[in-house]
C-alpha positions as CSV (number, residue, x, y, z in Angstrom):
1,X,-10.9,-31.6,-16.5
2,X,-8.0,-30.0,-14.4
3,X,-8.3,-26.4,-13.3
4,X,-5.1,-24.2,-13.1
5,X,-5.0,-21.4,-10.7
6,X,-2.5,-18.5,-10.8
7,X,-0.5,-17.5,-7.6
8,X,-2.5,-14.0,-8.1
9,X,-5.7,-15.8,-7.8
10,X,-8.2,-16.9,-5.2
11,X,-8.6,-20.4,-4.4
12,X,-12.2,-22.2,-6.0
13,X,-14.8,-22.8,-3.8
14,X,-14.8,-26.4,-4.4
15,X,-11.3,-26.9,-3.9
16,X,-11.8,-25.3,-0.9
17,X,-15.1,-27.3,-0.1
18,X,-12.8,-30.8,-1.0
19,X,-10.3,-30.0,1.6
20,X,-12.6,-28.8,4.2
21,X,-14.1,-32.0,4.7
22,X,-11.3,-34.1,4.3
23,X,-10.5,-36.4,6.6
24,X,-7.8,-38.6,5.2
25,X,-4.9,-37.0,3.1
26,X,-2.0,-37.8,1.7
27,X,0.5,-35.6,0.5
28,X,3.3,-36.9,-2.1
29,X,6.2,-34.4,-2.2
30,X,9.2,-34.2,-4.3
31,X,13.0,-32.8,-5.5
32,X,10.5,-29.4,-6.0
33,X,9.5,-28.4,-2.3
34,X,13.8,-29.1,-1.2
35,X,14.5,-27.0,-3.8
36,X,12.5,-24.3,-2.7
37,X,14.8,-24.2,0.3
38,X,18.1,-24.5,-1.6
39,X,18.9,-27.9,-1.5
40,X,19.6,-28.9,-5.5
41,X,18.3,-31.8,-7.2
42,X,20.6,-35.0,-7.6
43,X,21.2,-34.4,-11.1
44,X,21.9,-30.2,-10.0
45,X,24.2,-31.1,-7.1
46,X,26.7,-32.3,-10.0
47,X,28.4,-29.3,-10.3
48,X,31.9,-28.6,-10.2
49,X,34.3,-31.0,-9.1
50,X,31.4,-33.2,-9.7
51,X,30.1,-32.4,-13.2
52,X,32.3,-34.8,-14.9
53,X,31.1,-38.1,-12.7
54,X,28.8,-40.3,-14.3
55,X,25.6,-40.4,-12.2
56,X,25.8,-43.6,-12.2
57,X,29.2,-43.8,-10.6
58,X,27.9,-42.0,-7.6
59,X,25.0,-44.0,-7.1
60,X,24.4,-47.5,-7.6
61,X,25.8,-50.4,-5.9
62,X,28.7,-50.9,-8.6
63,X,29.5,-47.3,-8.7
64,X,30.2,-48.2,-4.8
65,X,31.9,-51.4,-5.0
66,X,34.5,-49.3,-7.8
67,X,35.2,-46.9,-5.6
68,X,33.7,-46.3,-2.4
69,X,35.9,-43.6,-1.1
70,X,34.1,-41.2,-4.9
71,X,31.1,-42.4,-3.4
72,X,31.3,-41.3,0.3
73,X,32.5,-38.2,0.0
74,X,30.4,-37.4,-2.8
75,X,27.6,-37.8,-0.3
76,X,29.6,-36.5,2.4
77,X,29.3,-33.2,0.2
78,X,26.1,-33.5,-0.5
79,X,25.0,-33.7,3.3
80,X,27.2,-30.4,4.3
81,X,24.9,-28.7,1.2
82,X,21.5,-29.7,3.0
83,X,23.1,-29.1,6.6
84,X,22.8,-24.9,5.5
85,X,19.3,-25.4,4.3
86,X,16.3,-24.9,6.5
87,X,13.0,-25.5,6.0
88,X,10.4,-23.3,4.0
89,X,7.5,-22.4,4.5
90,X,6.0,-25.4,3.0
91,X,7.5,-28.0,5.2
92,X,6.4,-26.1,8.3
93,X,3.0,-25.7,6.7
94,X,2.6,-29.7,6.4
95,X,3.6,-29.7,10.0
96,X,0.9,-27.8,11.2
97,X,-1.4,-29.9,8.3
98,X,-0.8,-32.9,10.2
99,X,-2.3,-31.5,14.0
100,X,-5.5,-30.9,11.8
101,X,-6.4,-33.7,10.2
102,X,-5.0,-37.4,9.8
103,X,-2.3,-36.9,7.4
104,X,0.0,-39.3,5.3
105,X,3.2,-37.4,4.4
106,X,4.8,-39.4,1.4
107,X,8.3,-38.0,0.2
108,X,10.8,-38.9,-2.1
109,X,13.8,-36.5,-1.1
110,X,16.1,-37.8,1.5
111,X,17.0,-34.7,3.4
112,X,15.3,-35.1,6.3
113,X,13.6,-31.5,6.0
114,X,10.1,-32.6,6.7
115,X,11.5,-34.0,9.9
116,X,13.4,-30.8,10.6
117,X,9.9,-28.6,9.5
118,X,8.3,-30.2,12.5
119,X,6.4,-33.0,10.1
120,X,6.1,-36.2,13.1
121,X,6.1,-38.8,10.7
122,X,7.1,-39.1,7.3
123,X,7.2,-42.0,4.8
124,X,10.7,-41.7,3.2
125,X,10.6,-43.6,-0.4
126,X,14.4,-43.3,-1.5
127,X,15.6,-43.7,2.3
128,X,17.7,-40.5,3.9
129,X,20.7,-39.2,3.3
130,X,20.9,-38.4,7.3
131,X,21.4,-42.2,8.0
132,X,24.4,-44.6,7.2
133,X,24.0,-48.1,6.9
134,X,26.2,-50.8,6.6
135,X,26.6,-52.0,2.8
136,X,26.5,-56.1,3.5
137,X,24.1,-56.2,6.0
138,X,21.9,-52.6,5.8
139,X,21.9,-52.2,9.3
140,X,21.7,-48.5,10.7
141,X,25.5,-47.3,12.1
142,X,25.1,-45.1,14.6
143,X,26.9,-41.3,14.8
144,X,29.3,-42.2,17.4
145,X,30.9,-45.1,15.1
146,X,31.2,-42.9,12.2
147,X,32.7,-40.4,14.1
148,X,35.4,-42.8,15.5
149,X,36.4,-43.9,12.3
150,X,36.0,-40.6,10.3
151,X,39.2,-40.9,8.9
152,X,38.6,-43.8,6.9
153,X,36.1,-42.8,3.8
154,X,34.3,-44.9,3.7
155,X,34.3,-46.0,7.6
156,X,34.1,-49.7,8.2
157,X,31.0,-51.3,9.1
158,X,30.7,-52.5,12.8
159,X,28.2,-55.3,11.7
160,X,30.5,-56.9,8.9
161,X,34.1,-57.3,8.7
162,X,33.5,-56.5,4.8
163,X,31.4,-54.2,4.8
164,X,31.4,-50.3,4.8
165,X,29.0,-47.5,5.6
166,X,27.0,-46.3,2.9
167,X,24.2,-43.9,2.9
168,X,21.0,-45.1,3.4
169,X,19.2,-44.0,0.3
170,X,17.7,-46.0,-3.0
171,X,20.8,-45.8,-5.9
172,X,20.0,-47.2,-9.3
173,X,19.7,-50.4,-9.9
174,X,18.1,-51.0,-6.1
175,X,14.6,-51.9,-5.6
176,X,12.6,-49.8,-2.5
177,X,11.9,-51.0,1.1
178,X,8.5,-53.3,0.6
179,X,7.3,-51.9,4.0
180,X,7.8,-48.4,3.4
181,X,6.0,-49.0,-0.2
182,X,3.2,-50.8,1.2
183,X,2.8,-47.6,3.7
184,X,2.9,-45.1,0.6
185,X,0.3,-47.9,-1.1
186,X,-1.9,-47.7,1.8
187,X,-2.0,-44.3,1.9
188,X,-3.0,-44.0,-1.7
189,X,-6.0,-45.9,-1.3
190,X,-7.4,-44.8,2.0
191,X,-7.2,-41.0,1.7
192,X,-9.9,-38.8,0.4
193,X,-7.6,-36.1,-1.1
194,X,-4.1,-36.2,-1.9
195,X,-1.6,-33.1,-2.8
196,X,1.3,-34.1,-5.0
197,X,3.8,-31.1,-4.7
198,X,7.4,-30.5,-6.3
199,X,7.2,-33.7,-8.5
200,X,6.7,-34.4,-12.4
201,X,6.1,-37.8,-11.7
202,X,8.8,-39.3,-14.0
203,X,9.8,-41.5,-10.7
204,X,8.1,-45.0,-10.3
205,X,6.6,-46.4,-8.1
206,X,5.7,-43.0,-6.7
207,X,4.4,-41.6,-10.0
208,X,1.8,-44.4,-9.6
209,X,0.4,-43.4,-6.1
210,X,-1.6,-40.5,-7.5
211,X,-3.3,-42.8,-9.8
212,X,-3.9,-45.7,-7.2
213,X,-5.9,-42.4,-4.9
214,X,-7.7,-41.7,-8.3
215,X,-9.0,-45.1,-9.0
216,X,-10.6,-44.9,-5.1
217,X,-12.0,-42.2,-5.7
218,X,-9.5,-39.3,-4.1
219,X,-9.1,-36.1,-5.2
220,X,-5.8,-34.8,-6.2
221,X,-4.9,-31.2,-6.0
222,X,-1.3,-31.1,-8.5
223,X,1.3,-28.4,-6.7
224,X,4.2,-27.2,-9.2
225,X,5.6,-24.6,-11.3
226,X,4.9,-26.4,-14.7
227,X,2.6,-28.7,-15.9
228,X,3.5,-33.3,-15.9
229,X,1.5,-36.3,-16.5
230,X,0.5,-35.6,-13.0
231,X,-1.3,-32.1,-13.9
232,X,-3.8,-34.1,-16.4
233,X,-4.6,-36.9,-13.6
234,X,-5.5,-33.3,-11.3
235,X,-8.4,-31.9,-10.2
236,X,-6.9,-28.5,-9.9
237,X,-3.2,-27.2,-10.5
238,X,-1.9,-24.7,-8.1
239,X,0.6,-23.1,-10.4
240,X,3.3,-22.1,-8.6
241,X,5.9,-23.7,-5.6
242,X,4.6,-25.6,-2.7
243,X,6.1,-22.5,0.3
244,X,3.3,-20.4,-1.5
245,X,0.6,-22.9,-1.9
246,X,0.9,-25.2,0.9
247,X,0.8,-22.4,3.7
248,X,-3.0,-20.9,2.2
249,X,-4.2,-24.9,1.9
250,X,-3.0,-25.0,5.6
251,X,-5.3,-22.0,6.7
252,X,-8.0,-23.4,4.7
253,X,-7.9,-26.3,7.1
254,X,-7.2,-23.9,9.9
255,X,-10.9,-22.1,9.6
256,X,-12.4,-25.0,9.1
């Protein structure tokens, strides 16, 4: 049966024990732990001049193909939004996480703020907003391209005369990279604990990673403000947000 404890209170000795002698963990993070440093959720972002656009207008593959320019600068805005956020405390906690013990970090934002918290590698489900790519091909464009060509929205592609830069995330509609997925799945079954933090797990196929650690025996320690699906599958809930909780797992590990 899960356990819920309070910010207020003091972690359980056998959470405490668990994460002690891990050596394998995964951690699964979500639209929660960006939050916590500003950045708003996809369906939040649509505010505004935006609040009228069908979601799925600004991202899928048709919504692109209508109108790429919408698109483009759509994302355009949503990159100068993350560009003024910094990372919390919980990023730079998972940072210092992964010099203490062999870490998986499994996301599904697309920020790039694990990156920018000092996390050294990250498995990015849904791709990063940070990156453009060309639409025909889905080769990476690099900066300087863009740049040259920033006054075409969307810029042309250099590595198709019909296509156009795109951001490299997952839209609707658009199945995940299988290499990146088999990375997440291996990091399911081979760790010995795995946090899940900031996420309901309404999204599949990461909703299903907790459950692949379950069924080999993992742990799962369930990081968020309210209770999911996710909470039941939980050994214990940490009530709260991730820049509170992930910083006292960290000096857990730190004594240990």
């Amino acid at each position: 049966m899960t356990r819920t404890i309070l910010p207020q209170d003091h972690l359980p000795q056998d959470l405490i024990d668990a994460l002690s002698r891990t050596r394998r963990l995964a951690v699964l993070t979500g639209a929660g732990v960006s939050a916590e440093s500003g950045v708003p959720t996809f369906r939040d972002a649509r505010t505004g001049l935006w609040a009228h656009h069908d979601p799925m207008a600004l991202a899928s593959p048709e919504g692109f193909d209508a109108d790429p320019r919408l698109v483009w600068n759509w994302y355009q805005w949503r990159r100068e939004l993350i560009s003024r956020a910094e990372p919390n405390p919980g990023h730079r906690a998972l940072a210092e996480l992964a010099r203490q013990v062999d870490l998986d970090l499994i996301t599904q934002n697309v920020d790039g703020l694990h990156q920018r918290g000092g996390s050294p590698s990250v498995v990015e489900l849904h791709g990063s907003i940070q990156r453009s790519i060309c639409s025909k091909t889905r080769r990476i464009i690099d900066s300087d391209w863009l740049e040259r060509h920033a006054d075409r929205q969307p810029p042309p592609s250099p590595h198709a005369p019909d296509g156009r830069a795109r951001p490299d995330v997952v839209w609707f509609g658009e199945a995940l990279d299988p290499g990146t997925l088999d990375q997440a799945f291996t990091a399911a079954r081979r760790c010995d604990l795995m946090i899940v933090a900031g996420t309901a797990g309404a999204v599949h196929p990461a909703a299903s990673l907790p459950v692949l650690a379950v069924e080999h025996r993992a742990s799962i320690i369930d990081i968020n403000p309210a209770t999911s699906d996710l909470t039941r599958l939980a050994d214990w809930h940490l009530k709260g947000g991730s820049a509170h909780w992930l910083p006292i797992l960290t000096a857990v590990r730190r004594k240990d």
